[in-house]
C-alpha positions as CSV (number, residue, x, y, z in Angstrom):
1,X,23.7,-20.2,59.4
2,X,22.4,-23.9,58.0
3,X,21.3,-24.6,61.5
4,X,19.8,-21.5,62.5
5,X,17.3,-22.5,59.5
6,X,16.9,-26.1,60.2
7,X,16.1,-25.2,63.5
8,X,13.4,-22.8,62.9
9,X,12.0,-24.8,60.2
10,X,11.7,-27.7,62.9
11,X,10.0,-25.2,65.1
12,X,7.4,-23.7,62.8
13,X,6.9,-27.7,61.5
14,X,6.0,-28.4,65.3
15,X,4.0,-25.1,65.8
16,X,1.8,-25.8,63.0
17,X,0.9,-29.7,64.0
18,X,0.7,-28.4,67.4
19,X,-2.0,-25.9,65.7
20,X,-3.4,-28.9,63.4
21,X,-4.4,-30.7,66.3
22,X,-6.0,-27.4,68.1
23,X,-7.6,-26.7,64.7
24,X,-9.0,-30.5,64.9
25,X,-10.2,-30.9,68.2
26,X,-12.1,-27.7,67.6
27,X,-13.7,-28.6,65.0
28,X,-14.8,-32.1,66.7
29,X,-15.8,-30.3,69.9
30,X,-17.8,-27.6,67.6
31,X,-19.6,-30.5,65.8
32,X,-19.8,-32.7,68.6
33,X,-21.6,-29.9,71.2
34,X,-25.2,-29.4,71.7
35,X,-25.0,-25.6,70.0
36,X,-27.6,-25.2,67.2
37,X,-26.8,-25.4,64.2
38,X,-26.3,-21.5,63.2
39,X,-23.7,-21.6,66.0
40,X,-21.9,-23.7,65.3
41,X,-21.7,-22.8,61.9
42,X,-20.6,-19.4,63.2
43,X,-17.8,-21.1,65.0
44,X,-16.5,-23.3,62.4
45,X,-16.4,-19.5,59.7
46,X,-14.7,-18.2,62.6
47,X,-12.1,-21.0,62.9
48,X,-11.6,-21.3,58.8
49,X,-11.0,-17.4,58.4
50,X,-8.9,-16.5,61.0
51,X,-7.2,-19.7,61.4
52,X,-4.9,-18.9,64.5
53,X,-6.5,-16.9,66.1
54,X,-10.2,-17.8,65.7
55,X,-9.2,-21.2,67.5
56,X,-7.8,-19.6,70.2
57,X,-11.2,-17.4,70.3
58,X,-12.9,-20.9,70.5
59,X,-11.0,-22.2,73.2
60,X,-11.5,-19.3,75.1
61,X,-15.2,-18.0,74.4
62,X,-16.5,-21.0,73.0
63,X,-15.6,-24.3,74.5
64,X,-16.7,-23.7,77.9
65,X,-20.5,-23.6,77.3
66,X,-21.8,-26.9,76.0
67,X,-24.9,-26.8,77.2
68,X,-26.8,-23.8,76.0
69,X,-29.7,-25.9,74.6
70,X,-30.2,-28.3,78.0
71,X,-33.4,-27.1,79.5
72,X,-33.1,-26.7,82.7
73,X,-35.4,-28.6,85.1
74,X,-38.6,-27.2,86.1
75,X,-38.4,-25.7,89.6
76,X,-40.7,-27.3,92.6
77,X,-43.9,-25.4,93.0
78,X,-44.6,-23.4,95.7
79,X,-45.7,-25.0,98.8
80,X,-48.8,-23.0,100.8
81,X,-48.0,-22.7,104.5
């Protein structure tokens, strides 16, 4: 019984620095993107009220779009034939 315990308090001790680090590098990739500010503000409320499960939102929704505020180059103009 003793080491049923130990081992499932070494496994939640490992989830949640595995989550720490998640929770971290979210943070620093929110803060560090190119987002405005209201954004990324919206990210970081996300992330501190549901703490599990608005990181993995983040990972999936949010990391994958850096550059929302790039403008895009402007496009040749037309050429009369």
């Amino acid at each position: 019984m003793i080491r049923a315990i130990w081992g499932l308090a070494w496994f939640k001790t490992i989830l949640g620095i595995l989550w720490l680090i998640l929770f971290i590098w979210a943070l620093v990739d929110i803060l560090g993107s190119k987002k405005d500010v209201a954004t990324k503000i919206i990210w970081i409320v996300v992330c501190l009220i549901l703490p599990v499960l608005g990181v993995i939102i983040y990972v999936i929704f949010g990391s994958g779009n850096k550059d929302t505020n790039t403008p895009t180059p402007p496009s040749a103009p037309p050429t009369s034939q």
